[in-house]
N, C-alpha and C positions, 0 to 999 in steps of 0.2 A: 492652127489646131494645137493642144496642147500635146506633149509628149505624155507619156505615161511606162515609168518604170517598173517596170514587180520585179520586187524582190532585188537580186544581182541583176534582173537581165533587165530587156528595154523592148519594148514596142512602141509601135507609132511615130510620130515625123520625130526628127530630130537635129541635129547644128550643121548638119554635113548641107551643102547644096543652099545655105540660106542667105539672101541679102543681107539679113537688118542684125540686130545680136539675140545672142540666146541667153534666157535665164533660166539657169537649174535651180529648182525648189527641193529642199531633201526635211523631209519632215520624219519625227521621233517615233512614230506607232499610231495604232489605231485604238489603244487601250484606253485615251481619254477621246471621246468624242469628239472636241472640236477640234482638232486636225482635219481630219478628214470635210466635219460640216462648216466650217468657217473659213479656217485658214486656207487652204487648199485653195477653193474657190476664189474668197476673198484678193488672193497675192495674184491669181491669174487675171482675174478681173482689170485689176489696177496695173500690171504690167500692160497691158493690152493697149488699155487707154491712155496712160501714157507714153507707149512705143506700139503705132501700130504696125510694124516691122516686126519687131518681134515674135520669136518662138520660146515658148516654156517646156521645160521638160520635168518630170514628176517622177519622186520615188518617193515610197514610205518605207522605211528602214522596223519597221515592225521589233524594235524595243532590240536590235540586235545591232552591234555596234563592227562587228565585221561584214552585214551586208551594209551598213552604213561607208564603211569604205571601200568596197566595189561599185557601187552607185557612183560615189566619187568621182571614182578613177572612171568609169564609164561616162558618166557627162564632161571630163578632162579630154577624156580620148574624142569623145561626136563632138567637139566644138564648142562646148558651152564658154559664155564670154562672160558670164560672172555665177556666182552660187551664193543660194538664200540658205544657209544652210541650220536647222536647229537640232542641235546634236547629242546622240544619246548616250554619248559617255566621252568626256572630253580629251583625256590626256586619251584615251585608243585612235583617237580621232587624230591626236595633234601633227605626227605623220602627214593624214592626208589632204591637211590642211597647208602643210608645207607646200606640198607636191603641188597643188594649187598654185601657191604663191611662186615656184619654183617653171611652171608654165606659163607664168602671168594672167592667171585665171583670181579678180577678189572671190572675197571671199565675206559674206555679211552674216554674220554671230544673230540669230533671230531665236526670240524667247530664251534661250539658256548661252550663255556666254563660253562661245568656242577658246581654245588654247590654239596656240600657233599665231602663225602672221597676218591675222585677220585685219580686213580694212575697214570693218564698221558692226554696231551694235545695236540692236532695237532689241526693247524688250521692256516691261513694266518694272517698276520700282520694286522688287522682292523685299527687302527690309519694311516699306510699308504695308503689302500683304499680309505678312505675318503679323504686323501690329494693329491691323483689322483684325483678324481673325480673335486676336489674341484679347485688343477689346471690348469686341462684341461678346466673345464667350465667356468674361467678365460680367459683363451686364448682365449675358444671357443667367448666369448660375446668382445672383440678388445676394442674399446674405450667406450662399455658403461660398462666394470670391473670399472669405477673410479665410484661407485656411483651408478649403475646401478641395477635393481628391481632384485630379487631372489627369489625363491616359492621353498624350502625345501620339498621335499616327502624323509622322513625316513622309516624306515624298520619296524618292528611290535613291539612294547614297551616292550612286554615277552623275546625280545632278547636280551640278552647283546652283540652281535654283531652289532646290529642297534645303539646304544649308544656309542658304535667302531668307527664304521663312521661317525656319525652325527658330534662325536666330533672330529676328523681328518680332516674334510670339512671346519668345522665354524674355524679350527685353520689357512685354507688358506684363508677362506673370509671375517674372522672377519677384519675389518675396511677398505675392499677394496668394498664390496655391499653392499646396503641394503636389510635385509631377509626380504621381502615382509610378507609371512605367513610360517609357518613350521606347516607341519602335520605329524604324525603317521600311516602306513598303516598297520591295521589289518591284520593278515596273510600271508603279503606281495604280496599281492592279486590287478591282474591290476583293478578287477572292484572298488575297494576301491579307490585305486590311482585314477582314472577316475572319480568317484563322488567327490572327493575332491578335482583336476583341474578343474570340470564344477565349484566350487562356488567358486575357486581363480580365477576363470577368470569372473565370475558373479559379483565378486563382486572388485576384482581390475580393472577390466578391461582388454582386450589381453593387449591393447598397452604399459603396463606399465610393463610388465612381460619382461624380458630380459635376461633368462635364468632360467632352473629347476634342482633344484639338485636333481635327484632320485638315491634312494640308490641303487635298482637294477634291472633289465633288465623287471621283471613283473612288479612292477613299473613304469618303463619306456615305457611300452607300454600302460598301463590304460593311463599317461599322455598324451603320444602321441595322441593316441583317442580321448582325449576331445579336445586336441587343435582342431585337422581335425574338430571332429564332430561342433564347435565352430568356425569354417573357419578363424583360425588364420595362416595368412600368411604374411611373411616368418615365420616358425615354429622356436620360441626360441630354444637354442642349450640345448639338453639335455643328459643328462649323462646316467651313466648304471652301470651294474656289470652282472659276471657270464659269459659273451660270449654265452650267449645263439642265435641258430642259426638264429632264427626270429630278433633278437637283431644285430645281425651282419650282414646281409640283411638291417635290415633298418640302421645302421650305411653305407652300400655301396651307399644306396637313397638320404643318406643326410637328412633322417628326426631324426636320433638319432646321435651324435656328438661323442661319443664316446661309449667304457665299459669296465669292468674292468677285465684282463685275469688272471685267475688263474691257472696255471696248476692243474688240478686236479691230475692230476695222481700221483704228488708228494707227494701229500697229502692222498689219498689212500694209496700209498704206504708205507709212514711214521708210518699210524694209523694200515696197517694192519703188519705191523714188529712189533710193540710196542706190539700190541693184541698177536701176537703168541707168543714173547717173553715172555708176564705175563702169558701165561695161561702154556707153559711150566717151568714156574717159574724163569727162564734165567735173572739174569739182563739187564734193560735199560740202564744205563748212559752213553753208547757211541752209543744209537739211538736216543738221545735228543741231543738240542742245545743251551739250557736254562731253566729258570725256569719262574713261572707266580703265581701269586697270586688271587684266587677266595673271595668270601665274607664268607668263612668259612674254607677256606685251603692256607697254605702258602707253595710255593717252589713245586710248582707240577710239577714235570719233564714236559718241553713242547717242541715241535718242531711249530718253530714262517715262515712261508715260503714267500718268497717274492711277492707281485702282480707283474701286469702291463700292463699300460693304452693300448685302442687299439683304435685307429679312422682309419679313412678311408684309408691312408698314412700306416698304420704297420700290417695290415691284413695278407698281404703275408708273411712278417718276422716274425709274431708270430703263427698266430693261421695254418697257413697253413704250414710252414715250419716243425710246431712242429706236424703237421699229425692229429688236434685235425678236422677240417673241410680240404676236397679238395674242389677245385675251384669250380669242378660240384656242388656239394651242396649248394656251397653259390649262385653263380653264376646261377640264374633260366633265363629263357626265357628274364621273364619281366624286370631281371636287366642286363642283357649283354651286353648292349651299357654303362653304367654305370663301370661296370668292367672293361671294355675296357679302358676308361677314367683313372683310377687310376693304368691301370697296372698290374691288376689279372685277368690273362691270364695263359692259360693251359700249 
């Protein structure tokens, strides 16, 4: 049975009293959706099956980076034998990643690349992210890419993931648009994103706006908001990430242009082979596929996974074919006729 951490504290089984090893999973918050519906699952799933000895323990650090290192310290203390950890602000972190290393506890950098002694790294290519997003909302804006206005929504500044994409975007838009404004969205949070599309459109004006690059799917729907609430019509084309299901709905509306598909299960999968490998003490070097360099370690075994873009036109080739959404789910009452149009049909 899986552990389950709130917050600082802990309930349910945990490392004390166990046979086989334990994996601590420390996940970023609940602000983007698939933590909690994919991730989460997904890592315990695969830990299971490949060790079924195993116990997992669970904390979501809810966007705050000092219960992130209470959690820590508390799966250090009950026993855990290694940590999947993806971290919501890295150098606060880097401390408790020591502390880690310092008990002989790894420690595996999952989606955002931890600082400290970390023994391994899964996570998607972020420099090609952004040069999806940054392509497709190219495409998406037709004759006004030569020149045409751009409003940058990034991801939260504590992430080096957001510093991933931003710089993977600006390397396909640099001297094809002008970036209107770029902002920062704390926590990656849509109401952030949403006040800071009311004062680019406050203050540039709709009409001048000709596309948004949002980094990711909650992002992209604070934007979305302001525009509606702003009664900016035709909605500039806006970008995404994550495939989240709301996100992929309004990509079938035509009010979001694209987002960016991850498999996740790959990556689960990766982080949770690497975790059971370290905690059984097993070498990695034929579960990695390179190595990565952090601001305090060099050469950290990594496994680097491919994206890719999804608009309206690749829905049924990616996300459905791959079983991550059926049609029924995306396909609600209100967009059925919309479905119909592009060909996702039962």
């Amino acid at each position: 049975m899986a552990a389950v951490l709130a917050g600082a504290g802990c309930t349910g089984d945990g490392g004390e009293g166990r046979d086989g090893p334990t994996v601590g999973v420390l996940l970023p918050s609940r602000a983007v959706p698939r933590w909690e519906q994919s991730d989460k699952p997904m890592i315990e799933k695969r830990v299971k099956e490949l060790c079924a000895e195993c116990t997992v323990m669970y904390a979501n650090a809810e966007n705050d980076a000092g219960s992130q290192r209470q959690q820590m310290t508390s799966m250090i203390t009950r026993g855990a034998s290694v940590l999947i950890l993806d971290v919501v602000d890295p150098r606060a972190l880097r401390s408790s990643v020591r502390e880690a290393h310092r008990e002989g506890v790894p420690v595996v950098a999952y989606d955002r690349l931890a600082e400290g002694p970390i023994s391994g790294f899964v996570s998607f290519d972020g420099h090609q992210v952004g040069r999806l997003q940054g392509a497709a909302l190219l495409t998406a804006m037709g004759a006004r890419a030569g020149g045409g206005g751009v409003v940058m929504m990034n991801g939260d500044p504590s992430s080096p993931n957001a510093t991933w994409y931003e710089r993977g975007a600006k390397s396909v838009l640099r001297d094809r648009v002008r970036i209107l404004r770029s902002y920062h969205t704390l926590g990656w949070r849509s109401e952030n994103a949403h006040d800071h599309m009311s004062a680019a459109i406050s203050t540039l004006g709709p009409h001048r706006i000709d596309g948004v690059l949002a980094a990711n799917d909650s992002i992209a729907a604070g934007v979305i908001a302001a525009l509606k609430s702003a009664r900016v019509s035709p909605l500039p084309p806006v970008t995404g990430q994550d495939a989240d299901l709301d996100a992929v709905r309004r990509v079938v509306e035509g009010e979001q242009y694209m987002t960016v598909y991850k498999p996740f299960r790959l990556e689960t999968d990766a982080a949770a082979a690497l975790a059971v490998a370290l905690a059984r003490g097993d070498d990695v070097d034929a579960l990695v596929t390179t190595t990565v360099d952090s601001p305090t370690t060099r050469d950290v075994p990594a496994v680097l996974l491919a994206p890719a873009a999804v608009t309206r036109d690749s829905i049924g080739r990616t996300l459905v074919r791959d079983g991550v959404y059926t049609v029924d789910q995306i396909c609600t009452p209100k967009l059925r006729r919309a479905c119909d149009r592009i060909g996702l049909t039962r």
